[in-house]
N, C-alpha and C positions, 0 to 999 in steps of 0.2 A: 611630381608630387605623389602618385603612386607608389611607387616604391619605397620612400620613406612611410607613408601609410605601411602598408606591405610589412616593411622591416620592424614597426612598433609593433604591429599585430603577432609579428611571431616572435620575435622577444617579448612580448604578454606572455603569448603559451605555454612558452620556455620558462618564464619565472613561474609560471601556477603548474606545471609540471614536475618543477624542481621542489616547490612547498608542499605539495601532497606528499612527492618521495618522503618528504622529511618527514611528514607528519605521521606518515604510514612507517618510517624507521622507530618515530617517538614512540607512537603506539605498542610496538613491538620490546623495545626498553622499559614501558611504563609498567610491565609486568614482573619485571624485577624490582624487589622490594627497594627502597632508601636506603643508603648506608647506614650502619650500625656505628658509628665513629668509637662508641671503645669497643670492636674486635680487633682494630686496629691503631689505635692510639700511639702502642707501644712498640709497634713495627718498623724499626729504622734500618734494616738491612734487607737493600732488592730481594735476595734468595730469599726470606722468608714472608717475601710479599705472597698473598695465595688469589690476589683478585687478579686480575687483568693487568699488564703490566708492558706502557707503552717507552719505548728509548728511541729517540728522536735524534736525527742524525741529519747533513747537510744536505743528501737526498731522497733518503731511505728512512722509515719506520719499521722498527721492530717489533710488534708486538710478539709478548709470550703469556699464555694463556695456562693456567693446571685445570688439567680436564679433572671434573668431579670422581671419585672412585664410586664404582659400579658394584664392588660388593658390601654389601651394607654392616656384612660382620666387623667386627672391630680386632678379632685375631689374625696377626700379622701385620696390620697396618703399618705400614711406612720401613718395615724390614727386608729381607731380603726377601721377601717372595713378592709381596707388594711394595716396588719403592715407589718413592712420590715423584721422582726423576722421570718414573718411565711414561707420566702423565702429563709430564710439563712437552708443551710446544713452542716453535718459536717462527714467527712468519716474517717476514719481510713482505714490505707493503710502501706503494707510492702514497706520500702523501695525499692525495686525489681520492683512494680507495679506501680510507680509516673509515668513513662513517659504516659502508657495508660491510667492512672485515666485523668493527664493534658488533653490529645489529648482529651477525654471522655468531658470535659466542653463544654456546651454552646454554641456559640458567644455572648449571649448577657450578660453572665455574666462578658465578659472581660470589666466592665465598663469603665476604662484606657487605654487601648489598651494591647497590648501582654505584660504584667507586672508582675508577684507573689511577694508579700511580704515572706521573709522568715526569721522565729525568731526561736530560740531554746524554746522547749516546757518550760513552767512555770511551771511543775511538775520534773524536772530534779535534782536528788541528785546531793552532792555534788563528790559522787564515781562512777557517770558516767557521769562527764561533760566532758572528752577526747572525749568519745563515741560519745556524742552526737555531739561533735565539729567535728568530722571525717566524721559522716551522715550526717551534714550542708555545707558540704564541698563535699559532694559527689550528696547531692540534687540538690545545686548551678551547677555540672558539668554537670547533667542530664538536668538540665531546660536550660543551655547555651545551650548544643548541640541540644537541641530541636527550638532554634531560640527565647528561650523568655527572655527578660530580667528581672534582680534579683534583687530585693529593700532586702538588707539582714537590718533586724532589731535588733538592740541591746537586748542580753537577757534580761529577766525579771526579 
């Protein structure tokens, strides 16, 4: 009977361990303003996504991220001395790790406010689209409970 005692008590722990992480993640997100829904309204091609930007694949997450520009002038932007290419990143990430990577952006990368676009990866067969539909589905529930909302994108 001990031991099952025992084994409730530290899975208690472990759940009020796991809900503070989150809460201390939310917290951290809740500084990023709401989405702006028409900065982006009109945005239906990935590359000219500028928020966060999650492809969701059988066992792997992609995020890619455009880091904010750091000079505030507006001569040159997006030309060859400044391109916007050279700002963009792209991580691979276990599913497991999306909540840290997200909390891990920016602010100024949330160009739309608290947003991620999320599509099923473009390399995805055709014998593990379930898969990939279960981990777009489970991305979606990680990034709700984190306080951000989900623009899910049509696969490719």
């Amino acid at each position: 009977m001990e031991g099952v005692a025992q084994k409730a008590a530290k899975a208690e722990q472990q759940a009020q361990a796991t809900a503070t992480l989150r809460d201390q993640q939310r917290a951290q997100l809740a500084q990023i303003p709401l989405p702006t829904k028409s900065l982006y309204a009109d945005v239906h091609d990935p590359s000219a996504w500028e928020n966060p930007f999650l492809a969701v694949g059988a066992n792997m997450l992609t995020l890619r991220i455009l880091l904010p520009d750091t000079n505030p002038s507006a001569l040159g932007d997006g030309s060859f001395l400044r391109p916007k290419a050279a700002r963009q990143q792209e991580i691979q990430l276990r599913p497991a790790d999306l909540a840290n990577a997200v909390v891990a952006i920016p602010a100024g990368a949330w160009h739309y406010g608290r947003v991620i676009a999320v599509a099923e990866s473009p390399e995805t067969s055709r014998a593990d689209r379930a898969k990939v539909r279960r981990n777009v589905e489970a991305a979606i529930k990680q990034l709700n409970d984190l306080g951000i909302v989900v623009e899910e994108w049509p696969g490719r």
